[in-house]
Every structure is written in structure tokens, then in C-alpha cells.
C-alpha positions as CSV (number, residue, x, y, z in Angstrom):
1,X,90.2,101.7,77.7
2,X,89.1,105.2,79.0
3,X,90.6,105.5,82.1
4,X,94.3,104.5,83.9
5,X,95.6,105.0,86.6
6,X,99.7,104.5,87.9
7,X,100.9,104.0,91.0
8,X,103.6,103.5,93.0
9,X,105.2,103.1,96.5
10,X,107.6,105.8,97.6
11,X,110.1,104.8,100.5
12,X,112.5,108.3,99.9
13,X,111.7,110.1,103.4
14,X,113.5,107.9,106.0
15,X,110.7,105.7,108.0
16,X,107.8,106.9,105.8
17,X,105.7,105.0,103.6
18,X,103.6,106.9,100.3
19,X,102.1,106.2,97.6
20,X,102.9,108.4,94.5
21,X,100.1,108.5,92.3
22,X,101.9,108.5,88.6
23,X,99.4,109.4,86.5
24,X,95.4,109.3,86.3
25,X,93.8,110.1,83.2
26,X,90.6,109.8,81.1
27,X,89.2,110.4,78.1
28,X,87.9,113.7,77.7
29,X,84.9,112.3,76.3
30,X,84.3,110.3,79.1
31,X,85.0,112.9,81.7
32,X,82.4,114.1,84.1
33,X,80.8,110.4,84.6
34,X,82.4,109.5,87.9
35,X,84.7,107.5,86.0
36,X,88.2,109.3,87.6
37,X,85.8,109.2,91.1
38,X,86.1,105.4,91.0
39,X,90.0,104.5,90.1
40,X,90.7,107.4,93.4
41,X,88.0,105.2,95.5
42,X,89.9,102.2,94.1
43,X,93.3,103.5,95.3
44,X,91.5,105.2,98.3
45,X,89.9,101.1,99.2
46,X,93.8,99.5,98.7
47,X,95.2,101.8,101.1
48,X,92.4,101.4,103.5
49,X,91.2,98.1,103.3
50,X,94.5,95.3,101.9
51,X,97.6,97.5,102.6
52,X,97.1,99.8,105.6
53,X,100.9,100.5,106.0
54,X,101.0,103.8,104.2
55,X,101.6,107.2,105.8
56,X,100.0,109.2,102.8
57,X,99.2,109.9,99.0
58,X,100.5,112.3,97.1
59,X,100.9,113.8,93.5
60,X,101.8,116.4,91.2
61,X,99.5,118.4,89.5
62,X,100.3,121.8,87.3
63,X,99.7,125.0,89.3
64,X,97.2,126.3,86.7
65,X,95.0,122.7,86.7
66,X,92.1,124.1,88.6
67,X,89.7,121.2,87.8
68,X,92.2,118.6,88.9
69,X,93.5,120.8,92.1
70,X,89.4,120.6,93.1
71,X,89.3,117.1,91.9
72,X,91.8,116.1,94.3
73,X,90.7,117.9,97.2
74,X,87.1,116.5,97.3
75,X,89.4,113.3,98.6
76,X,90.8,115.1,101.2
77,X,94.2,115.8,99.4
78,X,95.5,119.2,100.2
79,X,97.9,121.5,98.5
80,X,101.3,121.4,100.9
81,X,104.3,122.7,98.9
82,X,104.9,124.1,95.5
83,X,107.7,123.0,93.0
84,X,109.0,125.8,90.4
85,X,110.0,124.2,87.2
86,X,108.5,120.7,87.8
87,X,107.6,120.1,84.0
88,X,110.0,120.2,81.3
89,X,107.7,120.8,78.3
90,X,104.4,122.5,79.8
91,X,103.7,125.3,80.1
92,X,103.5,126.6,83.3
93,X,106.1,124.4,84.5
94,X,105.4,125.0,88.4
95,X,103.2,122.3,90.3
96,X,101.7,121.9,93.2
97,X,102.6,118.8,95.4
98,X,99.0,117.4,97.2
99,X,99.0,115.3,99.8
100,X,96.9,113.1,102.2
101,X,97.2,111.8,105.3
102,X,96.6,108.6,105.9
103,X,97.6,108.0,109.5
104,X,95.2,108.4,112.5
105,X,97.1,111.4,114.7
């Protein structure tokens, strides 16, 4: 395996329906070869295409993971709130919460 991804459905916010990307990672060896590109399309294809009943997709990602934060927002995911002492054992511990919308407004 050099790539995983983890999701999950997040019913918190009253009447709202995410999905809470986990974790998605690859080896940095295999980085770069449109590996990470696919398992987002893959999430990106269940949300469009089997199970349409989500609002949005969001995530975590550490404020200083400029790579990822670009990553992300090639999807359409967009920085929409900041949390300060998100991590317990990284350094910085402040993340960034991205989001996208999936409904038609």
C-alpha cells in the first residue's frame, strides 16, 4: 500500500450532513504521481455520484502545511476557520479547518 485514505460522516451541526476526511496520506516516495489526486476524485465521485446527501467536506490540516493547504484547494476546498491548539504533539499546533460545499445554492 502507498496511499489511504479515512473517512467518515459527521451529523454534529443540527440538520447538516459532512463528511470528515480523517486522514489522507502517501508515501513520500510516491508523492507527486497523482496518486493523492485520485483517492480526493474517489471521495469527490461517492459524494457526487452514490451518496448525494451531503452538505460538504471538510478537514484539518496544520496551519504551516502549505503543500497540502494548495493541495486541497485545487478541489475547491477553502480555508473557513482556524483552530488554535488543534494538535497535541505537533508542532505548530493551530490548523486550519477547509471546507467544500457541496450543495447547489
Amino acid at each position: 500500500m502507498v496511499g489511504a485514505v479515512c473517512c467518515r460522516v459527521d451529523t454534529s451541526e443540527p440538520n447538516t450532513r459532512r463528511l470528515y476526511i480523517m486522514t489522507l496520506g502517501c508515501l513520500a516516495s510516491y508523492r507527486r504521481l497523482g496518486i493523492g489526486t485520485k483517492m480526493v476524485e474517489h471521495i469527490l465521485d461517492y459524494v457526487t455520484n452514490k451518496d448525494s446527501n451531503f452538505d460538504s467536506i471538510f478537514l484539518h490540516v496544520q496551519i504551516n502545511n502549505e503543500d497540502a493547504i494548495e493541495f486541497y484547494k485545487k478541489f475547491g476546498f477553502e480555508i473557513i476557520e482556524t483552530r488554535k491548539n488543534y494538535y497535541k504533539r505537533i508542532e505548530p499546533p493551530d490548523a486550519h479547518v477547509l471546507s467544500k460545499n457541496l450543495k447547489k445554492n
